[in-house]
VMD Tcl script that draws the C-alpha trace (Angstrom):
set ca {
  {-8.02 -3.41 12.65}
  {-4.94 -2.99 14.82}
  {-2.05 -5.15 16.28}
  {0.83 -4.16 18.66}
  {4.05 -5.44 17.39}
  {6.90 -5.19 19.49}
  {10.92 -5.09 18.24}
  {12.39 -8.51 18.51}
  {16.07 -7.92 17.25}
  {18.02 -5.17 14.43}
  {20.88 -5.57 12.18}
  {23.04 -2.51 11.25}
  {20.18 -2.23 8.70}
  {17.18 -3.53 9.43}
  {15.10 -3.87 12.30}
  {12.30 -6.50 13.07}
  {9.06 -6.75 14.92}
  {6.82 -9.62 15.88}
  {3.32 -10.13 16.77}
  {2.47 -12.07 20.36}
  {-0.42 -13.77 18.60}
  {1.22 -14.34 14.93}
  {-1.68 -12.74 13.50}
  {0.78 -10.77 11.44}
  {4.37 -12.43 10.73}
  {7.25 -10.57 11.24}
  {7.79 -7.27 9.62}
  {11.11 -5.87 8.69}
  {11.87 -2.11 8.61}
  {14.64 -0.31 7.40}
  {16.05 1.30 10.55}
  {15.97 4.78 8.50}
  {12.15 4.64 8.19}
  {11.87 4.26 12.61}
  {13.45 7.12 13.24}
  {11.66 8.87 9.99}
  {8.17 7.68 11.91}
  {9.75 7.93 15.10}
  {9.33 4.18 16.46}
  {11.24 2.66 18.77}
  {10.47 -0.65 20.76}
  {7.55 -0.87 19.65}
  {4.90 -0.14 17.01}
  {0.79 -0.05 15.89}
  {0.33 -2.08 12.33}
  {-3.25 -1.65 10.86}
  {-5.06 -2.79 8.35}
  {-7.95 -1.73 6.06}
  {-9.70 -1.60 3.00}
  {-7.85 1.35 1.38}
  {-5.30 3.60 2.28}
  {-7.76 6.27 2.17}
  {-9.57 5.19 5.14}
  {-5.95 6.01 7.40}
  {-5.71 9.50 9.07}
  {-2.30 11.05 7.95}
  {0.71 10.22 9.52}
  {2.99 7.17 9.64}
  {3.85 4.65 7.11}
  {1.39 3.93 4.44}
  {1.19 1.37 1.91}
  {-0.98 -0.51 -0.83}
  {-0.54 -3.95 -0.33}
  {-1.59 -6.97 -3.03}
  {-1.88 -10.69 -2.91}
  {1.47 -12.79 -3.83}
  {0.78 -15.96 -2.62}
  {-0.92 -18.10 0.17}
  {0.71 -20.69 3.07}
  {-1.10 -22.99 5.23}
  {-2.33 -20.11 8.11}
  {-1.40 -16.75 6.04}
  {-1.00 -15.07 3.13}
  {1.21 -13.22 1.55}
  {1.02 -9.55 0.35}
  {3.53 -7.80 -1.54}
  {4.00 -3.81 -1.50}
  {2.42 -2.20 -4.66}
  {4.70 -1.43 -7.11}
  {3.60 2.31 -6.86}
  {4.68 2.32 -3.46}
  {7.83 3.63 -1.65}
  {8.69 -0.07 -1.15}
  {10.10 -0.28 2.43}
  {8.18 -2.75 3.85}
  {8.07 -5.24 1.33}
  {6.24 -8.14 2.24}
  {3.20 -8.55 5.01}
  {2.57 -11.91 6.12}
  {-1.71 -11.69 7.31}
  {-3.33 -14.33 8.77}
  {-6.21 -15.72 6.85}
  {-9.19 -15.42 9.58}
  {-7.99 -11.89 9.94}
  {-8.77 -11.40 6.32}
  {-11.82 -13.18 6.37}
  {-13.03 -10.95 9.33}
  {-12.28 -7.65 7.16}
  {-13.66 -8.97 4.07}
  {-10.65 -8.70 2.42}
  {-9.06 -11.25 0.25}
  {-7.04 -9.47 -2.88}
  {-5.04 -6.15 -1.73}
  {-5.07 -4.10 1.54}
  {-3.98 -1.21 2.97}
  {-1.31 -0.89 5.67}
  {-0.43 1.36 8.15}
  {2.93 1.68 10.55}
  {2.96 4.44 13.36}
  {4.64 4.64 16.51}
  {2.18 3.22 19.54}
  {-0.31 6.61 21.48}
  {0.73 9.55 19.24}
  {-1.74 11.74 17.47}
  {-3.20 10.58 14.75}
  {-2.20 7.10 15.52}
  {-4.06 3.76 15.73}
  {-4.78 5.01 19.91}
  {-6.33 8.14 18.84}
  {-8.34 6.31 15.84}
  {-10.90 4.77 17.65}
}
mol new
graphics top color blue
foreach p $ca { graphics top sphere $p radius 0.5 }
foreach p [lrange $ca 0 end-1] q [lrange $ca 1 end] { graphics top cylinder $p $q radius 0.2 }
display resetview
C-alpha cells in the first residue's frame, strides 16, 4: 500500500511531510537523507509485510509496535535499522486492511522514478 505525502515545512535540519487524508501522521526526515533519495516536494511512503517484499531503491526500514492512540498507532524504527525516520504514526484501519498489527515494513522514494511505488504496480 502507498500514500503521497507532500512537504509541509523544513528546519535547517529536518524536513516534514504530511498526508491529505492523515492516514499516515507526519513524517520527519533528516534533510541529508532527501537529497541522498533525491526527494524534493514531495514523496511515495509504502507499507508492507516485510522489507523483502520492496524492489531496491529508496529508504527502507523495519518498523515495530510502540504504542497505540485513539485513530493510530505508533511504530518505532528497529533498532537494527539506520534510524532516520524514527517514528511512523499508521492509522489503525490501514493496518487492519494489510493484516498487520505488530511490525511493518516501510518504504520512502521520491514520487515516478524507477523502481518506485509508480513503477510497482
Amino acid at each position: 500500500m502507498e500514500f503521497i505525502m507532500r512537504l509541509k515545512k523544513t528546519t535547517k535540519c529536518k524536513a516534514c511531510f504530511k498526508e491529505n487524508m492523515d492516514r499516515i501522521g507526519r513524517i520527519y526526515l533528516p534533510i541529508s537523507l532527501l537529497s541522498e533519495v533525491n526527494i524534493s516536494d514531495k514523496l511515495i511512503v509504502q507499507l508492507a509485510p516485510d522489507k523483502k517484499d520492496f524492489p531496491p531503491g529508496g529508504y527502507t526500514a523495519r518498523f515495530v509496535y510502540d504504542k497505540e492512540t485513539v485513530k493510530k498507532i505508533r511504530f518505532a524504527e528497529d533498532i537494527e535499522e539506520k534510524g532516520e525516520l524514527g517514528l511512523i504514526y499508521i492509522n489503525k484501519n490501514i493496518l487492519e486492511n494489510m493484516g498487520l498489527q505488530d511490525e511493518v515494513a516501510v518504504r520512502i522514494v521520491p514520487p515516478g522514478k524507477d523502481g518506485s511505488a509508480a513503477a510497482t504496480r
